[in-house]
Backbone atoms as SQL, in Angstrom:
CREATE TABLE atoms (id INTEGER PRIMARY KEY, chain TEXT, resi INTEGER, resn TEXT, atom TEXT, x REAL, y REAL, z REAL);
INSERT INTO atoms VALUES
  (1, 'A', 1, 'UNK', 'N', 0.837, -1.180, 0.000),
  (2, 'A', 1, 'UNK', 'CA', 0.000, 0.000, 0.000),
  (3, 'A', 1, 'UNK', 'C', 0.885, 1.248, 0.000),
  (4, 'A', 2, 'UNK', 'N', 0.534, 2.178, -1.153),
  (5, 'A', 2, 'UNK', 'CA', 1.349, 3.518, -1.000),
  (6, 'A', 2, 'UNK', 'C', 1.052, 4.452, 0.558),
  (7, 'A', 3, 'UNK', 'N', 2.096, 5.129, 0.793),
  (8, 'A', 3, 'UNK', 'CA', 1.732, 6.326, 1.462),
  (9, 'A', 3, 'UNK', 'C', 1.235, 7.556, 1.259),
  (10, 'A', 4, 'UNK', 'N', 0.072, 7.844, 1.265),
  (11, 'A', 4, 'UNK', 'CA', -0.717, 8.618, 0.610),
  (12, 'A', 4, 'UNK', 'C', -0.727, 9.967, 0.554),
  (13, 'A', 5, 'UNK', 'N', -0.307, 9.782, 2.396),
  (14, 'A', 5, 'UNK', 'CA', -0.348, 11.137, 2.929),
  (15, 'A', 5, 'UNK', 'C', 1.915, 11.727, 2.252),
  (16, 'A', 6, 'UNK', 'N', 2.632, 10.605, 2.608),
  (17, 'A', 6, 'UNK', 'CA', 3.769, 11.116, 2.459),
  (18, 'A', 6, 'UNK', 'C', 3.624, 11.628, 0.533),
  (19, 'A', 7, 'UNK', 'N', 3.038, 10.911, -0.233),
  (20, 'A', 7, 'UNK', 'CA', 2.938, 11.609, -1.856),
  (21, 'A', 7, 'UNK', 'C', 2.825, 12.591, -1.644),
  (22, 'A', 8, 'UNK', 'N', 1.456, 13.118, -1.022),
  (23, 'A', 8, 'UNK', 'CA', 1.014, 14.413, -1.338),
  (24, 'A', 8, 'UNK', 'C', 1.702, 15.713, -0.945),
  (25, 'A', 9, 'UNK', 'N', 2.496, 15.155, 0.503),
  (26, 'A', 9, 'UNK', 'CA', 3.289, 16.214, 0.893),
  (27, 'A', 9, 'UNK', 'C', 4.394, 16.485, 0.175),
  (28, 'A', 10, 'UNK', 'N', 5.184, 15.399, -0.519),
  (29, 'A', 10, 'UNK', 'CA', 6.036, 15.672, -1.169),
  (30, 'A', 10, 'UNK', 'C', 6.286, 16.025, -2.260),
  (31, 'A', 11, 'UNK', 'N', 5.749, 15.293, -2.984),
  (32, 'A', 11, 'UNK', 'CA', 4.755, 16.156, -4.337),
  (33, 'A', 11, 'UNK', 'C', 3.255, 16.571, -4.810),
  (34, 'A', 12, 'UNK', 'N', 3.599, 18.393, -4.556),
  (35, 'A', 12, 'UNK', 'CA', 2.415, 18.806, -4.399),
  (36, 'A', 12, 'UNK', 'C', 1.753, 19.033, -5.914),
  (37, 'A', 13, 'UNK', 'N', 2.377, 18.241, -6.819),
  (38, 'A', 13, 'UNK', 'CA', 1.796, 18.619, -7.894),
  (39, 'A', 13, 'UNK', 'C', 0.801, 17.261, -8.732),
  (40, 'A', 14, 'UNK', 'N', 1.220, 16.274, -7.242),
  (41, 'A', 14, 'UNK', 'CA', -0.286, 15.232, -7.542),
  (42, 'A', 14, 'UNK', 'C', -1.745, 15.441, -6.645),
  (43, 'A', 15, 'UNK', 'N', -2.557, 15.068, -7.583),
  (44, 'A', 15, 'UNK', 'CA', -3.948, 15.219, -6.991),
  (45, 'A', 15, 'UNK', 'C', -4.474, 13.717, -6.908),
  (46, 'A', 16, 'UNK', 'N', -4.293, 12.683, -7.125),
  (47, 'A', 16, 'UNK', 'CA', -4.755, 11.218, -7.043),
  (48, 'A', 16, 'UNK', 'C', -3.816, 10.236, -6.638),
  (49, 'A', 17, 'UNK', 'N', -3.676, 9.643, -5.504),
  (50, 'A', 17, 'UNK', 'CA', -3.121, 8.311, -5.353),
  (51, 'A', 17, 'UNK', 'C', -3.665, 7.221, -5.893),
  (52, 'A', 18, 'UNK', 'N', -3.409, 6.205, -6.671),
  (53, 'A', 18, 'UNK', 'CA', -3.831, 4.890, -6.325),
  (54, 'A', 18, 'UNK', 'C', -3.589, 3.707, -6.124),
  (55, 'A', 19, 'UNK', 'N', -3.281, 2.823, -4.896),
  (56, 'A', 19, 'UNK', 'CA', -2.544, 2.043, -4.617),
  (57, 'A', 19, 'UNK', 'C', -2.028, 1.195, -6.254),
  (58, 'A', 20, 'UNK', 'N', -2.698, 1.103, -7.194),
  (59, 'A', 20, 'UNK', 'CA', -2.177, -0.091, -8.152),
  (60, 'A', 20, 'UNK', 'C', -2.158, 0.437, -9.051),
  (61, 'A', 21, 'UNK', 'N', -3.148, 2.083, -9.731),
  (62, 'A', 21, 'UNK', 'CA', -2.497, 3.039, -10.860),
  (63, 'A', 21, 'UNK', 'C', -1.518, 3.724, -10.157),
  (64, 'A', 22, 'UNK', 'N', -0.831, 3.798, -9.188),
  (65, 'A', 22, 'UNK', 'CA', -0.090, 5.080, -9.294),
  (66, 'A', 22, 'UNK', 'C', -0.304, 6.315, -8.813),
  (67, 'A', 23, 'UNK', 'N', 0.854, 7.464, -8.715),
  (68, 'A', 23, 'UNK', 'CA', 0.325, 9.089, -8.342),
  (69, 'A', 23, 'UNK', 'C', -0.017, 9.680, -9.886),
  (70, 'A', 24, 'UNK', 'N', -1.161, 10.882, -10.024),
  (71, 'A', 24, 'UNK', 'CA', -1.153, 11.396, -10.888),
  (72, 'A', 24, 'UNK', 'C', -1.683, 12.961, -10.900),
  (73, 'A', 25, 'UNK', 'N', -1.066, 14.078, -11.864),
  (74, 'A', 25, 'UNK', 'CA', -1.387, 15.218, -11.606),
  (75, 'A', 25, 'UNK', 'C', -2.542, 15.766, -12.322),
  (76, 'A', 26, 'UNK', 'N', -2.575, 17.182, -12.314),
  (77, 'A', 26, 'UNK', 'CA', -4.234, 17.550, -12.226),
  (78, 'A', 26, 'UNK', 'C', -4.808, 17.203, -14.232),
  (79, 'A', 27, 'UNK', 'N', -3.663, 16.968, -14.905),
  (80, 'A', 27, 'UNK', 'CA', -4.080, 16.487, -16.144),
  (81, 'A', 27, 'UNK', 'C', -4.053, 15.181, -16.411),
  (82, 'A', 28, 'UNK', 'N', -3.884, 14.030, -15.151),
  (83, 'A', 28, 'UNK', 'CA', -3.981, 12.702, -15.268),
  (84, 'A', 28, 'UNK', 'C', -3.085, 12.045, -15.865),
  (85, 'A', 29, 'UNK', 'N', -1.877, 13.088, -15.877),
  (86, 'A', 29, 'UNK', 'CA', -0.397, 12.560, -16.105),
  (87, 'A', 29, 'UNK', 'C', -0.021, 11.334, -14.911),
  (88, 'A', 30, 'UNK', 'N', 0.499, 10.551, -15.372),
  (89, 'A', 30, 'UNK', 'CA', 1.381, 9.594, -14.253),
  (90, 'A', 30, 'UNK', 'C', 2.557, 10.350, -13.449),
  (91, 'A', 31, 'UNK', 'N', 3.084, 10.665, -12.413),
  (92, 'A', 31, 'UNK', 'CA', 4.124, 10.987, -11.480),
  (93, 'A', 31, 'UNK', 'C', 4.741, 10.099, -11.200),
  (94, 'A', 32, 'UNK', 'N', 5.907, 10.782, -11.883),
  (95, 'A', 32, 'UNK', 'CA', 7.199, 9.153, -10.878),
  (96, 'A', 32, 'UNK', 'C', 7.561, 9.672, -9.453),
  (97, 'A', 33, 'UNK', 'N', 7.384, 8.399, -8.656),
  (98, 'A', 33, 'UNK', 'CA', 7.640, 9.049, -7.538),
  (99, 'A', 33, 'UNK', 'C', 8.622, 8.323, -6.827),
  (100, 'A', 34, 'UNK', 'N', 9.591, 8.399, -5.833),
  (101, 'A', 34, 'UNK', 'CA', 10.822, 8.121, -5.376),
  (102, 'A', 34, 'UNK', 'C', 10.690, 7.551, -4.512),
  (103, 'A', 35, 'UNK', 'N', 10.527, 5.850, -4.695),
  (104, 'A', 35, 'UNK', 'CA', 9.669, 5.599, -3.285),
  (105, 'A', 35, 'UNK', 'C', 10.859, 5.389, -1.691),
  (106, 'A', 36, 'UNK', 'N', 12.375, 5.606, -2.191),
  (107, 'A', 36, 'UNK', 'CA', 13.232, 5.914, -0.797),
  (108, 'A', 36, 'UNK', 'C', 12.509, 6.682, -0.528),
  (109, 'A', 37, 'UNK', 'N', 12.001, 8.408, -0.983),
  (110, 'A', 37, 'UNK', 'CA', 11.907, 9.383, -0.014),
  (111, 'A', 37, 'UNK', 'C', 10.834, 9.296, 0.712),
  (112, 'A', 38, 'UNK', 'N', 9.842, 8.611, -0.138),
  (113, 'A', 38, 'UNK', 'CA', 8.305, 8.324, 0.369),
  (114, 'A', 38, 'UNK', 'C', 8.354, 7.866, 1.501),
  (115, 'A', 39, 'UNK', 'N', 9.049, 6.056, 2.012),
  (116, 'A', 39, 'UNK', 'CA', 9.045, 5.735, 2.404),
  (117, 'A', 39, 'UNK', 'C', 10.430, 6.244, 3.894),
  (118, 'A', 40, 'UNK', 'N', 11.288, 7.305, 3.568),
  (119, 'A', 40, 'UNK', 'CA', 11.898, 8.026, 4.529),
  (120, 'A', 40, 'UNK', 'C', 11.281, 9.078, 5.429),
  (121, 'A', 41, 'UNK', 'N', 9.869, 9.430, 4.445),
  (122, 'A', 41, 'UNK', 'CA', 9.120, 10.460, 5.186),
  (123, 'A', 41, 'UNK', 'C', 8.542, 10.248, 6.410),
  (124, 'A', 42, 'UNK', 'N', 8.607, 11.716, 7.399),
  (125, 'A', 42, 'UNK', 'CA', 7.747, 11.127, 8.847),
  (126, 'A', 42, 'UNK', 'C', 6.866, 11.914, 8.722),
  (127, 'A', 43, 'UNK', 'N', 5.435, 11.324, 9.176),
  (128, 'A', 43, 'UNK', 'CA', 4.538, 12.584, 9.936),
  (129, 'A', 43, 'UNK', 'C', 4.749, 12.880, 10.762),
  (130, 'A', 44, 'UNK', 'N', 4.959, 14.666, 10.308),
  (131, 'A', 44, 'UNK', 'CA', 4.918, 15.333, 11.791),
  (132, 'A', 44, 'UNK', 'C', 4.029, 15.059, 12.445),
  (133, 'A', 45, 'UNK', 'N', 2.929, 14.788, 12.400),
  (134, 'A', 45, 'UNK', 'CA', 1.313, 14.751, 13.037),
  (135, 'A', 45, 'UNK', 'C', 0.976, 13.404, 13.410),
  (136, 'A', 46, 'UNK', 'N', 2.375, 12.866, 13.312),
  (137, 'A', 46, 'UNK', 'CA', 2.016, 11.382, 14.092),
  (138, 'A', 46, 'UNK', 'C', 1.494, 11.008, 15.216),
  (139, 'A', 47, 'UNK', 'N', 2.344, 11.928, 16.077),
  (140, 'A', 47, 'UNK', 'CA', 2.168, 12.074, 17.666),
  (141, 'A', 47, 'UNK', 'C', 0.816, 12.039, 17.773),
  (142, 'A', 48, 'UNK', 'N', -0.332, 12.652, 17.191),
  (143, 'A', 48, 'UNK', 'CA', -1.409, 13.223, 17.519),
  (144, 'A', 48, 'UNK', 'C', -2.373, 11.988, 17.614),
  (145, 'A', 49, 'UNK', 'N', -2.004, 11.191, 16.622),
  (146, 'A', 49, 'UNK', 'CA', -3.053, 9.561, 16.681),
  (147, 'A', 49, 'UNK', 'C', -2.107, 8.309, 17.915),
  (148, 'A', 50, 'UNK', 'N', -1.115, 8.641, 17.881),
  (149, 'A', 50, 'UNK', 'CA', -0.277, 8.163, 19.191),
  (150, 'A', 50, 'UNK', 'C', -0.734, 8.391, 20.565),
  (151, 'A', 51, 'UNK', 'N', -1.232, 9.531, 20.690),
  (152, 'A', 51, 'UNK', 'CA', -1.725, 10.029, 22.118),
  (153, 'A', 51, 'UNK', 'C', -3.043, 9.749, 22.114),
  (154, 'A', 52, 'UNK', 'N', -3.876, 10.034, 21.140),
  (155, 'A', 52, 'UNK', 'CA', -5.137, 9.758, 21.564),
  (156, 'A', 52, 'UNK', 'C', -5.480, 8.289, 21.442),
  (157, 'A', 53, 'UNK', 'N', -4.392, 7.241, 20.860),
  (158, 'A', 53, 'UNK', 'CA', -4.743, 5.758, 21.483),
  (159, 'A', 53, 'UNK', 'C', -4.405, 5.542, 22.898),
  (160, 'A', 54, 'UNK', 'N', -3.527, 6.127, 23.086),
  (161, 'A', 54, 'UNK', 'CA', -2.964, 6.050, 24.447),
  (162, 'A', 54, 'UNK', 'C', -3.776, 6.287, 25.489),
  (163, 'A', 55, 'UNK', 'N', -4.625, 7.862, 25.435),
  (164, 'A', 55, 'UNK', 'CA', -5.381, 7.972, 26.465),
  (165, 'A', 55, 'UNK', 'C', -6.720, 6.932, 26.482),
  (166, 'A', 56, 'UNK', 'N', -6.545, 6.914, 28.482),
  (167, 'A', 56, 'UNK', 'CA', -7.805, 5.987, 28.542),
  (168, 'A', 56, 'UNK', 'C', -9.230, 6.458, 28.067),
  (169, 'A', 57, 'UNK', 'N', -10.401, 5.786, 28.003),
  (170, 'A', 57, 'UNK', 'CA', -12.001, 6.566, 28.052),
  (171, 'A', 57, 'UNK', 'C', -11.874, 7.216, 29.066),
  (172, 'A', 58, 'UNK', 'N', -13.459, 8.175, 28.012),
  (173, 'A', 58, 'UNK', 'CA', -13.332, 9.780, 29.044),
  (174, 'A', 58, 'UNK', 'C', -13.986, 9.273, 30.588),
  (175, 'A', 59, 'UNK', 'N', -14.240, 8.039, 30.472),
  (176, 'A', 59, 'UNK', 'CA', -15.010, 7.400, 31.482),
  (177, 'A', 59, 'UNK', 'C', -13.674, 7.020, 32.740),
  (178, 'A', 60, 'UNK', 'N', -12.689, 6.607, 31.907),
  (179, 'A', 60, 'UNK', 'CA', -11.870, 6.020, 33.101),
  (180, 'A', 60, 'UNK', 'C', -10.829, 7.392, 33.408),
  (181, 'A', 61, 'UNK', 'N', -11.435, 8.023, 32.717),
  (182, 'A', 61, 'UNK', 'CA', -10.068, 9.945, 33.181),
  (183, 'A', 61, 'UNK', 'C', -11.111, 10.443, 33.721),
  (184, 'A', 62, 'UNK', 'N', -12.967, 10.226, 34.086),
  (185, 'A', 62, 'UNK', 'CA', -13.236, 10.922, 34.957),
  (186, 'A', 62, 'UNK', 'C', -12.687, 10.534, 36.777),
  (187, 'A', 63, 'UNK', 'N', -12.756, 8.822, 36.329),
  (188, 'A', 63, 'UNK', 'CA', -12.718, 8.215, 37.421),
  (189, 'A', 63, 'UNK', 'C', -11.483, 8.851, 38.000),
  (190, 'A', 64, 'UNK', 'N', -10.160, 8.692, 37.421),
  (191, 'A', 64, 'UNK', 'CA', -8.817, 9.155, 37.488),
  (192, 'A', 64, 'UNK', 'C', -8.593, 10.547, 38.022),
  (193, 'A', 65, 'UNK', 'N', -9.752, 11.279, 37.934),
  (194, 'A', 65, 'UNK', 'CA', -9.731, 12.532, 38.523),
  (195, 'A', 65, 'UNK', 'C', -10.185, 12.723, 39.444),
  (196, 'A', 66, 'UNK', 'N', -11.411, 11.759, 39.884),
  (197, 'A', 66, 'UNK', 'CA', -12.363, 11.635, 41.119),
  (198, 'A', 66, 'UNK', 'C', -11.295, 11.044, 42.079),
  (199, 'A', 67, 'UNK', 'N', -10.957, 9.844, 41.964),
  (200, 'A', 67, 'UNK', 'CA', -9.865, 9.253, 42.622),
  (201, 'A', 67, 'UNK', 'C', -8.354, 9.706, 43.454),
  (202, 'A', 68, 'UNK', 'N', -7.932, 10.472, 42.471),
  (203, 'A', 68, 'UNK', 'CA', -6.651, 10.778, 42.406),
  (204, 'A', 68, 'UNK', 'C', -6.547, 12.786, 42.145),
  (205, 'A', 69, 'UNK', 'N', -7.454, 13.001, 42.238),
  (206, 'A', 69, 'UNK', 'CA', -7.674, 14.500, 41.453),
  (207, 'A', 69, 'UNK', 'C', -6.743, 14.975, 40.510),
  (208, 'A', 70, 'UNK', 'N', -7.199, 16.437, 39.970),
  (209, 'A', 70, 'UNK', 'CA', -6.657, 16.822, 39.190),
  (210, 'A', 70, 'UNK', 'C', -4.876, 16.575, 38.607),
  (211, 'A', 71, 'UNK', 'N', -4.107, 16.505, 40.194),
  (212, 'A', 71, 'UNK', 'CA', -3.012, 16.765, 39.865),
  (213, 'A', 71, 'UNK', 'C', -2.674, 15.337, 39.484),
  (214, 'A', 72, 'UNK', 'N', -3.077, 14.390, 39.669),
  (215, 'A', 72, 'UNK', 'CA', -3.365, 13.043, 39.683),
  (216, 'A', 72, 'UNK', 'C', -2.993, 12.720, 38.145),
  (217, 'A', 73, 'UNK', 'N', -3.907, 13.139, 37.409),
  (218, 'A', 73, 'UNK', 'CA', -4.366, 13.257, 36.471),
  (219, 'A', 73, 'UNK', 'C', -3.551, 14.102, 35.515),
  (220, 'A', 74, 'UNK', 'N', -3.021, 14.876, 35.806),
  (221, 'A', 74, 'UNK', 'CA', -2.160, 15.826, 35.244),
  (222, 'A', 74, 'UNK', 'C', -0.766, 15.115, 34.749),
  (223, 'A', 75, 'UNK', 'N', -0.326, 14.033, 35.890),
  (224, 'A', 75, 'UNK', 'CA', 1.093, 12.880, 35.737),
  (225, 'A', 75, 'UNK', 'C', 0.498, 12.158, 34.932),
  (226, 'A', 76, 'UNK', 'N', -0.821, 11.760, 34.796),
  (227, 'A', 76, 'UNK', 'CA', -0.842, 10.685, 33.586),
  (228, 'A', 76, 'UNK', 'C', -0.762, 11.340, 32.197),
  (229, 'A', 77, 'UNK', 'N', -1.461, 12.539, 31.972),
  (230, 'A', 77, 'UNK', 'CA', -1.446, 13.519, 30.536),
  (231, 'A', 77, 'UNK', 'C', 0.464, 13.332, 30.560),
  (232, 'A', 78, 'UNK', 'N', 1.123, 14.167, 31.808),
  (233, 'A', 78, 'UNK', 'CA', 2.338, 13.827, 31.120),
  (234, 'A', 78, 'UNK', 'C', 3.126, 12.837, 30.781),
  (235, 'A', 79, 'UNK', 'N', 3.202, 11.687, 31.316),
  (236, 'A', 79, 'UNK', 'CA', 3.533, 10.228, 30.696),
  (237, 'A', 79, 'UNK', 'C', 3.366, 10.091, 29.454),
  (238, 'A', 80, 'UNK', 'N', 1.925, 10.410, 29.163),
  (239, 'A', 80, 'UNK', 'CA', 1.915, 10.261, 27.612),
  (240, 'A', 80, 'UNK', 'C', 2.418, 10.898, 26.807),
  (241, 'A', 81, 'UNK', 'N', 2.182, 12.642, 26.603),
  (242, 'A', 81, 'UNK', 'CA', 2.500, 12.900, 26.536),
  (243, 'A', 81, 'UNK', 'C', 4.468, 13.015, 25.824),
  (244, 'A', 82, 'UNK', 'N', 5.291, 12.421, 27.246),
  (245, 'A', 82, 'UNK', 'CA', 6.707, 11.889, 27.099),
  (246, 'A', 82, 'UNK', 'C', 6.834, 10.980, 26.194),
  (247, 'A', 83, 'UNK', 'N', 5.545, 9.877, 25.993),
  (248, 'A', 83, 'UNK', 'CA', 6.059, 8.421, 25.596),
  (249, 'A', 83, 'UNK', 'C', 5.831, 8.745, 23.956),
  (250, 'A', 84, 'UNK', 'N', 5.167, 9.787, 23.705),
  (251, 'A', 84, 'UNK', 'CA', 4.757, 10.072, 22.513),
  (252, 'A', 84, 'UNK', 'C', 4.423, 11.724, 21.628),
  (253, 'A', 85, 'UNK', 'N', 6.072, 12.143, 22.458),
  (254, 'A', 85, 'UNK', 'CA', 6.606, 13.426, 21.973),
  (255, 'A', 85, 'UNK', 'C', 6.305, 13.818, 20.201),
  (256, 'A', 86, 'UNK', 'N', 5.849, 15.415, 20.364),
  (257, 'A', 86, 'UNK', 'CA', 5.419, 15.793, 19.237),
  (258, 'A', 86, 'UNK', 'C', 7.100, 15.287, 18.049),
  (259, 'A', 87, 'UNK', 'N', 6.664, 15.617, 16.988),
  (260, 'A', 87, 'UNK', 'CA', 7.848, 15.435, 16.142),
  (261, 'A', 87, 'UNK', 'C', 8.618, 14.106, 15.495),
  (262, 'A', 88, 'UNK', 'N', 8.041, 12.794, 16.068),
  (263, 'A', 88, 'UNK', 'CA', 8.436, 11.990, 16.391),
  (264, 'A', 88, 'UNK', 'C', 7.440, 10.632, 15.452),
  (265, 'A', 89, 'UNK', 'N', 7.813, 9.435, 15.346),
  (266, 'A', 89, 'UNK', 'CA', 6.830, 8.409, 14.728),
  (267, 'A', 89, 'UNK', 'C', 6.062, 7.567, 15.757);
């Protein structure tokens, strides 16, 4: 499966992925694309689906706050947080 999101960022002059045609631009030209760099690319915005698997339900962070209060609660945001620093895969 291509990386869909790394094509587009890297070449902004495709408008279509498709895993088995190929990238192609806005006249339905084929794009060659470099798949080292593709596959060297990181999302920056990785972190962001990293953390929100991480955190528990809003059910078990109310409990976590009832329990343990706020500040309680505050060491677990940062754990995660740490374990799954912005910038990072």
């Amino acid at each position: 499966m291509m990386n869909h999101n790394a094509i587009y960022k890297l070449y902004p002059n495709v408008v279509t992925v498709d895993d088995t045609e190929g990238a192609t631009d806005k006249d339905g030209k084929k794009v060659t694309i470099d798949q080292k760099l593709v596959d060297a690319w990181v999302d920056p915005n990785a972190y962001k689906q990293s953390r929100a698997d991480a955190y528990p339900t809003i059910e078990a962070q109310l409990d976590s706050i009832f329990h343990e209060g706020v500040e309680g609660w505050k060491g677990t945001i940062k754990a995660i947080k740490d374990k799954h620093p912005k910038g990072t895969k």
